[in-house]
Structure formats: structure tokens, C-alpha cells
VEXDREN-2710 file (C-alpha; in Angstrom, 1 decimal):
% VEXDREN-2710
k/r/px/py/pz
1/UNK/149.3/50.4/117.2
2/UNK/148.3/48.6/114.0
3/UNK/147.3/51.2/111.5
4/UNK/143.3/51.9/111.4
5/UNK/141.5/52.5/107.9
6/UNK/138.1/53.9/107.9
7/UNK/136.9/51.8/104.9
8/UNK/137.2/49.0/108.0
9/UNK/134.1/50.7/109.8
10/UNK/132.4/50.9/106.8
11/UNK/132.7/47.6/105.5
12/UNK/131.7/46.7/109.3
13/UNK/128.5/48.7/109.9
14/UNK/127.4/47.6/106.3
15/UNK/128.3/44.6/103.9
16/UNK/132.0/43.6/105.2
17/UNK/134.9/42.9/102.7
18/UNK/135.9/39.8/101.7
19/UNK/138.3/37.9/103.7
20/UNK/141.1/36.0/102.4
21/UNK/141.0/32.6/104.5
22/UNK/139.2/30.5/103.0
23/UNK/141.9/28.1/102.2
24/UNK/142.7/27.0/105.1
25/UNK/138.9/26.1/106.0
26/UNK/139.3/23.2/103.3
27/UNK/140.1/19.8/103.4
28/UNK/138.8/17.7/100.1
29/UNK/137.2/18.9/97.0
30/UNK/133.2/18.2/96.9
31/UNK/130.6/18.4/94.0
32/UNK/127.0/17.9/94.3
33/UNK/125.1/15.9/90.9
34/UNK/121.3/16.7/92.0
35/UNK/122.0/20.3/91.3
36/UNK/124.9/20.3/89.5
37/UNK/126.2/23.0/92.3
38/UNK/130.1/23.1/92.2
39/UNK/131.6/22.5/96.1
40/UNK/134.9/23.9/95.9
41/UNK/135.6/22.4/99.6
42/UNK/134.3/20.9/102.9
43/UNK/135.5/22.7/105.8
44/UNK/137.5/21.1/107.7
45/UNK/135.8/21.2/111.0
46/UNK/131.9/21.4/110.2
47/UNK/132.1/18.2/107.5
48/UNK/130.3/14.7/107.8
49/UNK/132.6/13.6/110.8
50/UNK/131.2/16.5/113.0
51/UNK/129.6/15.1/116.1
52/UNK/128.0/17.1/118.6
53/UNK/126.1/15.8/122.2
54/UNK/126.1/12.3/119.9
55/UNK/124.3/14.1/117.2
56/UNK/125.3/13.6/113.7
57/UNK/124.9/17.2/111.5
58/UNK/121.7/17.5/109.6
59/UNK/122.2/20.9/108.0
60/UNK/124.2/21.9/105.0
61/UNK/125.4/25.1/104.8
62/UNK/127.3/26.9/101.5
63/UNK/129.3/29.6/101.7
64/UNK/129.2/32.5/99.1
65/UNK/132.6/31.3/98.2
66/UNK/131.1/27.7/97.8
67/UNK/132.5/26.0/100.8
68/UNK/130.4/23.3/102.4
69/UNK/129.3/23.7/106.4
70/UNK/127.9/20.3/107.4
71/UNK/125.7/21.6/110.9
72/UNK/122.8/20.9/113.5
73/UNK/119.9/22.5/112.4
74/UNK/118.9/22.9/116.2
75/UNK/122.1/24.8/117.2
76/UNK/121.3/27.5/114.5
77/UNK/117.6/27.8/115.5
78/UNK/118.8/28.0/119.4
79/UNK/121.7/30.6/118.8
80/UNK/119.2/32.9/116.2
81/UNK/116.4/35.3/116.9
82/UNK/115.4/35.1/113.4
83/UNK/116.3/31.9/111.7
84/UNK/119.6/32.4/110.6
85/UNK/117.9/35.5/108.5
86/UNK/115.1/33.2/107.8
87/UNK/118.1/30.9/105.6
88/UNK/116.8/28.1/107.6
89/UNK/113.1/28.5/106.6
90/UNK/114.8/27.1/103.4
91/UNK/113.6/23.6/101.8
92/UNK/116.7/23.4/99.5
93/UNK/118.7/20.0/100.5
94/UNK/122.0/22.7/100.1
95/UNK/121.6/26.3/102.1
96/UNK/123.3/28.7/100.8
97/UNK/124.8/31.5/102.6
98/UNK/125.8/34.9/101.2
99/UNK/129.3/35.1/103.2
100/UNK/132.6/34.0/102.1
101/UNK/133.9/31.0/104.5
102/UNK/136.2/32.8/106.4
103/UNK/133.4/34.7/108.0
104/UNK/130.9/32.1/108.2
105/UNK/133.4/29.6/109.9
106/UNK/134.0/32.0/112.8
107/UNK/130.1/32.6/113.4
108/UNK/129.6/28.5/113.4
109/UNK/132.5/28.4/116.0
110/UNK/130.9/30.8/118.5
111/UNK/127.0/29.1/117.8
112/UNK/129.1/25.9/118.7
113/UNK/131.3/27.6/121.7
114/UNK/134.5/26.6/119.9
115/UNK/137.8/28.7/119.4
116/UNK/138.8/29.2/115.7
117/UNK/141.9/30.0/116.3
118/UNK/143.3/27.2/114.5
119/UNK/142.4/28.9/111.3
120/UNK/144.4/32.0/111.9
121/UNK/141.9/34.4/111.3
122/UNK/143.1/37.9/111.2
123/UNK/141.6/40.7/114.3
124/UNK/139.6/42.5/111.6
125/UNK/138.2/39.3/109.8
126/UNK/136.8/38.2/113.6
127/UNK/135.7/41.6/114.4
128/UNK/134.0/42.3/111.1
129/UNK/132.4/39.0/111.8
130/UNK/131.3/39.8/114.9
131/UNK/129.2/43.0/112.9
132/UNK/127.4/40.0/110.9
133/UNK/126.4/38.4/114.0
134/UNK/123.0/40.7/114.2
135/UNK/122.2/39.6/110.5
136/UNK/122.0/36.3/111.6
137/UNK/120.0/37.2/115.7
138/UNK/122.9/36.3/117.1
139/UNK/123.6/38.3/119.9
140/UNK/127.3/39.6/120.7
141/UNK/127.1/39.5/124.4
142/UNK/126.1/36.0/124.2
143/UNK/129.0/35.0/122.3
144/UNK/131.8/37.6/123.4
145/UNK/132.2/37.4/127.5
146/UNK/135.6/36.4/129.3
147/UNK/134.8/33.0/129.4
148/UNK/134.2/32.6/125.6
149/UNK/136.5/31.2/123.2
150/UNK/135.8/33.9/121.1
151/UNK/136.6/36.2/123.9
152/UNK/140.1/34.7/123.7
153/UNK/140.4/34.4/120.2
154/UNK/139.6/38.1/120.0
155/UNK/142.2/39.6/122.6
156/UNK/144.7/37.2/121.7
157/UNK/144.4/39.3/117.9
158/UNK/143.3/42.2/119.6
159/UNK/147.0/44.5/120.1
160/UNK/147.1/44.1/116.0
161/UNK/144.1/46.3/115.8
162/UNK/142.8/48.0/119.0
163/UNK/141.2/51.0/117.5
164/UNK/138.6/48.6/115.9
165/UNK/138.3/45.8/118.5
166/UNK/137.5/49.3/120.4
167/UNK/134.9/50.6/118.2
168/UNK/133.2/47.1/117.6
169/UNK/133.1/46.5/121.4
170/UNK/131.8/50.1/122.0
171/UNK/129.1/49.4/119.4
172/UNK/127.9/46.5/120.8
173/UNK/128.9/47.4/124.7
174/UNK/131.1/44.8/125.0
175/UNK/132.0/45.9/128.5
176/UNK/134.9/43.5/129.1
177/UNK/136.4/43.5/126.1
178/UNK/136.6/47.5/125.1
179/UNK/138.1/48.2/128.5
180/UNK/141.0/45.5/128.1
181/UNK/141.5/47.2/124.6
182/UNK/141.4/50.6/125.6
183/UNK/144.6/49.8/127.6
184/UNK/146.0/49.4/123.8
185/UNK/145.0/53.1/123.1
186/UNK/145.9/55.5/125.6
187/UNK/148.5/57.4/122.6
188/UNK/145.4/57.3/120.3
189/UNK/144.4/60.9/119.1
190/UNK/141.0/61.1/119.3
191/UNK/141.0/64.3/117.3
192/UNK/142.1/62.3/114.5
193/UNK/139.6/59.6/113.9
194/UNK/137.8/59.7/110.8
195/UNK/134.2/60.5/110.5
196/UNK/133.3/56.4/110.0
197/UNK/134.7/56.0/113.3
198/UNK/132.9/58.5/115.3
199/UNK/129.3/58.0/114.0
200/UNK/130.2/53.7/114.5
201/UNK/131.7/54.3/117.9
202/UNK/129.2/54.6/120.9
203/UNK/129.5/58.0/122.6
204/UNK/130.2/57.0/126.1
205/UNK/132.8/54.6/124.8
206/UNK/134.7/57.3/123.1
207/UNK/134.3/59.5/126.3
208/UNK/135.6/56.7/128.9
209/UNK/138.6/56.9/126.5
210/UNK/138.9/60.6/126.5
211/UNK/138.6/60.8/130.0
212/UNK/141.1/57.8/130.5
213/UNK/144.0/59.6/128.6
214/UNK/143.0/63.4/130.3
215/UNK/142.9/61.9/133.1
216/UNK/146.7/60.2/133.0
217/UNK/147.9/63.3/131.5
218/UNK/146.4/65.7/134.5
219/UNK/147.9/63.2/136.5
220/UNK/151.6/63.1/135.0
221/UNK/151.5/66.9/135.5
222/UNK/150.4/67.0/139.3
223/UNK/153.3/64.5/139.7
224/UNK/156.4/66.7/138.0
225/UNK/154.6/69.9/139.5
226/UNK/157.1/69.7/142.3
227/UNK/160.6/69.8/142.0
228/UNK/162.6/67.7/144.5
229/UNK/162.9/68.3/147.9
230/UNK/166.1/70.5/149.4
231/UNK/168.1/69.5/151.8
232/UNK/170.3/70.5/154.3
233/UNK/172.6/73.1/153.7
234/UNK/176.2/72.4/153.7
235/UNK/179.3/74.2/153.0
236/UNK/179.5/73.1/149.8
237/UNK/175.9/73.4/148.6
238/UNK/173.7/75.6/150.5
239/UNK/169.7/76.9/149.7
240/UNK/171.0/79.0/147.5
241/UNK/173.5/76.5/145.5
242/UNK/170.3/74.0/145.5
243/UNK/168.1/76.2/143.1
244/UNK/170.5/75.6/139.8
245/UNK/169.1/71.9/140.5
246/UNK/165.1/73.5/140.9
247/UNK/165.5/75.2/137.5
248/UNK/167.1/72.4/135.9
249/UNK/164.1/70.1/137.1
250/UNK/162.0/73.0/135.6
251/UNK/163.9/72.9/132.6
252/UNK/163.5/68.9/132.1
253/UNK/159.9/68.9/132.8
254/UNK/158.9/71.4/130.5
255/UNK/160.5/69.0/127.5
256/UNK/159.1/65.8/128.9
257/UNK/155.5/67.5/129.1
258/UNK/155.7/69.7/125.8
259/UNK/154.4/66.1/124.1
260/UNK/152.9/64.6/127.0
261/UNK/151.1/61.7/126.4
262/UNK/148.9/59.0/128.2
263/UNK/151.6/56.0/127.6
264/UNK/154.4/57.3/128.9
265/UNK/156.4/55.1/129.9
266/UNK/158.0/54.7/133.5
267/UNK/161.4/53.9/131.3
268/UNK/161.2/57.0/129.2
269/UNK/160.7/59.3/132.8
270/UNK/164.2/57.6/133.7
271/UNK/166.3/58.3/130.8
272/UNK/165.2/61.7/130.6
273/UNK/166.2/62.3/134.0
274/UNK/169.0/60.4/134.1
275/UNK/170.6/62.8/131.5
276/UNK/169.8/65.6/134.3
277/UNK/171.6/63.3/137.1
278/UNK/175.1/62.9/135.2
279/UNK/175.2/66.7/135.2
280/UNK/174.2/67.3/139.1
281/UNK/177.7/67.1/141.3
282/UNK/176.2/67.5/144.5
283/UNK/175.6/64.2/146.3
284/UNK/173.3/64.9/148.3
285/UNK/171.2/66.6/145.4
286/UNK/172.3/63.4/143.1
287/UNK/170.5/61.8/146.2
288/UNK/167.3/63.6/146.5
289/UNK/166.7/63.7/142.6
290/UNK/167.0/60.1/142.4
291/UNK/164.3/59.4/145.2
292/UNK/162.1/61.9/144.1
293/UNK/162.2/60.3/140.6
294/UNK/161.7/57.0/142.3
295/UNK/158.7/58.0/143.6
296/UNK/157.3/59.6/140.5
297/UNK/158.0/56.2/138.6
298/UNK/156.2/54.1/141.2
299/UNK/153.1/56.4/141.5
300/UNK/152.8/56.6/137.6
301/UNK/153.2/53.0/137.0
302/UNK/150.2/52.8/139.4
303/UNK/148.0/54.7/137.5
304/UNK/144.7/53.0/135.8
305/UNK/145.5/52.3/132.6
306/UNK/142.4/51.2/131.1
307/UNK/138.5/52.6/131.1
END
């Protein structure tokens, strides 16, 4: 799991850190006479040759990086519950937004329904731009369902940084999304998130979660509770003879659990009892500890393993 800082949650839930993809938003420089305004770039995909429904754009955007958004004015005013923060009540000929262009290309995208994936943008520069979608009334649900290319773009990113496509997608009950991640966290400590995350995380998020990895562990118990099942006597390995194998099962269990955690893997229950199956010279023992492992391996790799 990608390493989580708090300082992420922070710069989320208030003004967002500065992302560092910008250049490849560009594609010629740009200057502007009437105000003497210095355009470092166009972007690449919102510039003059940007046709939507026949339309050509009508709006132009800045960046706080000074990167030029060519737009529909009518898409903005559609997608936002307050005028792009009332940015579009402006009468300047150049609009100036106070977000670098890595940000502000990934909220044009999902107003336009288009994947930016072509601009590599990292899992916590698309969720930290999901935070700024509020600013502007955009609505996350509206923008971050399966069927969204932001959706994709997200879960594509999403095993680089699940604690905080988590907490975003709790925040904003992003259903779909926070349970396909939580499937990312099921060795995450809960005990050990930092203070940012808890008060940014929703509360019945970060229970399903809880309960999600209790509830695997509880399970993984109930299955090595039992050790396997006799058989027959014989002459060379009676009732008695079958115990050593009982108390070795004990033995192997009680390491396996000591650390017991929700992603255990079905591979890691084999080697560990494979190590107790080179020692066991019975056959018929060998026999009965390998189905009984079997059947633990097929029930765990059954469990849920998502909220």
C-alpha cells in the first residue's frame, strides 16, 4: 500500500498543494496584448480547436499557473450550483482561476465527461481535485459513478493510494468507489491513522472497514479452530499415534494467528502448512491434513473482501 501522509488530508479538506503537471497540459506558448497578461501555454485539449455538440468555446479560462482553458460558457453554468464560484459572473475577456492547471484540467474533463488520463495525473492530484469540486457546485456523485471516465481514471490510480481514494470517497459517500478501494485496505491499521484522517473520514465509512477486517479475522479463526479430522486406526498409527499430528496443527496455528491479519493470503496458509506436511510420515495423516487445508484455502478465498 502506497505510503499515506496526513498533510494529504489537509491540503484536501482545505487549499490543496500544488501539483506538478502542468507541463504536459501545454502545447504552444500564448501572450495576450490587451492586458499585457503573460500566457505561459494553451492546454492542449481545451484550446481554439475544441469543438463540442458543433459548438465552438466561448469562455477563457486561466489557470493560477497561467495556463489558457478555451471552454463553453454553458457547460460550466450546467455542471455548477454556484457559477463556477461566481468566476463566471466575471466581465473580464480572460477568467482567471485560482488553481494550478493540473487541477483545473481534471475538473474541465469531468464537466465535459472526458477521461484525463492522457495527462498522467497522479491518484492524489485527481483526488485532491475531486475536494475542489464543491468550490466550484460541482457535485462528486455526478461526476464519480462506474460509468464515468473519472470513475476509471480514478481506480485505475487508485492501488497507488487507497487510504486516500478511501477517505475522499467516504467524505463524499462515494458508494462505489470506497468499497472497490477498501478491498486495497484490509492490512490497514486503523489504530494508526492520524488525527487528519479520522476527523476527514466519514464515520460509517471507517466502521464498514473495521468491521470488514474483524470480520475476516473472526473468520480465519473459526476456520483453523478445528484441527483435521482422524482417521482410522491402523497398526501403524492408531488414536493415540494421531494426536502428535493435533498438537502440531495446534502448534502451527497459534504462529499463523499470533499476526493474523485480514489479507492473508490463501498462498501464505499453504507454505506454512506445507512446512508441517514434510514432517508428518503417516499417509493417511499426510492425507487428511492436506484436504483439510484444502478446504480451509477454498473457504477463505471465498470470503468478502471488500465493504
Amino acid at each position: 500500500m502506497a505510503k499515506f501522509a496526513s498533510a494529504d488530508i489537509e491540503e484536501c479538506a482545505s487549499r490543496i498543494q500544488l501539483g506538478s503537471e502542468a507541463s504536459d497540459l501545454v502545447l504552444e506558448s500564448y501572450a495576450l496584448p490587451p492586458s499585457n497578461q503573460e500566457i505561459s501555454a494553451i492546454s492542449t485539449k481545451f484550446n481554439a480547436d475544441f469543438i463540442h455538440n458543433g459548438m465552438p468555446p466561448d469562455t477563457r479560462l486561466v489557470s493560477s499557473d497561467l495556463v489558457l482553458f478555451l471552454v463553453h460558457h454553458h457547460m460550466l453554468v450546467d455542471a455548477s450550483t454556484n457559477r463556477f464560484d461566481a468566476f463566471l459572473d466575471s466581465l473580464r475577456p480572460f477568467t482567471t482561476i485560482p488553481e494550478t492547471s493540473d487541477f483545473l484540467n481534471i475538473i474541465l474533463h469531468a464537466i465535459y465527461g472526458l477521461s484525463c488520463s492522457q495527462f498522467r495525473p497522479t491518484i492524489d492530484t485527481l483526488m485532491t481535485a475531486v475536494c475542489l469540486f464543491p468550490k466550484y457546485g460541482l457535485q462528486p456523485k455526478r461526476y464519480i459513478h462506474p460509468s464515468s471516465p473519472l470513475f476509471s481514471d480514478i481506480r485505475y490510480q487508485m492501488p497507488l493510494s487507497p487510504l486516500m481514494t478511501y477517505v475522499v470517497s467516504s467524505y463524499y459517500e462515494l458508494e462505489e468507489l470506497a468499497v472497490i478501494t477498501s478491498g486495497h485496505l484490509l492490512s490497514l491499521d486503523v489504530s494508526t491513522m492520524s488525527e487528519e484522517m479520522v476527523e476527514f473520514i466519514s464515520p460509517v465509512y471507517l466502521k464498514r472497514l473495521f468491521d470488514l477486517q474483524q470480520g475476516r479475522i473472526d473468520t480465519l479463526k473459526r476456520l483453523f479452530a478445528a484441527p483435521p479430522n482422524p482417521h482410522p486406526a491402523t497398526s501403524r498409527c492408531d488414536f493415540i499415534a494421531q494426536k502428535t499430528l493435533t498438537r502440531a496443527w495446534s502448534l502451527y496455528t497459534v504462529r499463523l494467528l499470533w499476526d493474523a491479519r485480514a489479507d492473508l493470503t490463501a498462498g501464505a496458509i499453504e507454505r506454512t502448512y506445507r512446512t508441517l506436511d514434510d514432517h508428518v510420515a503417516c499417509f493417511d495423516c499426510k492425507c487428511a491434513l492436506r484436504e483439510h487445508v484444502k478446504g480451509i484455502v477454498i473457504e477463505w478465498s471465498e470470503q468478502k473482501r471488500t465493504i
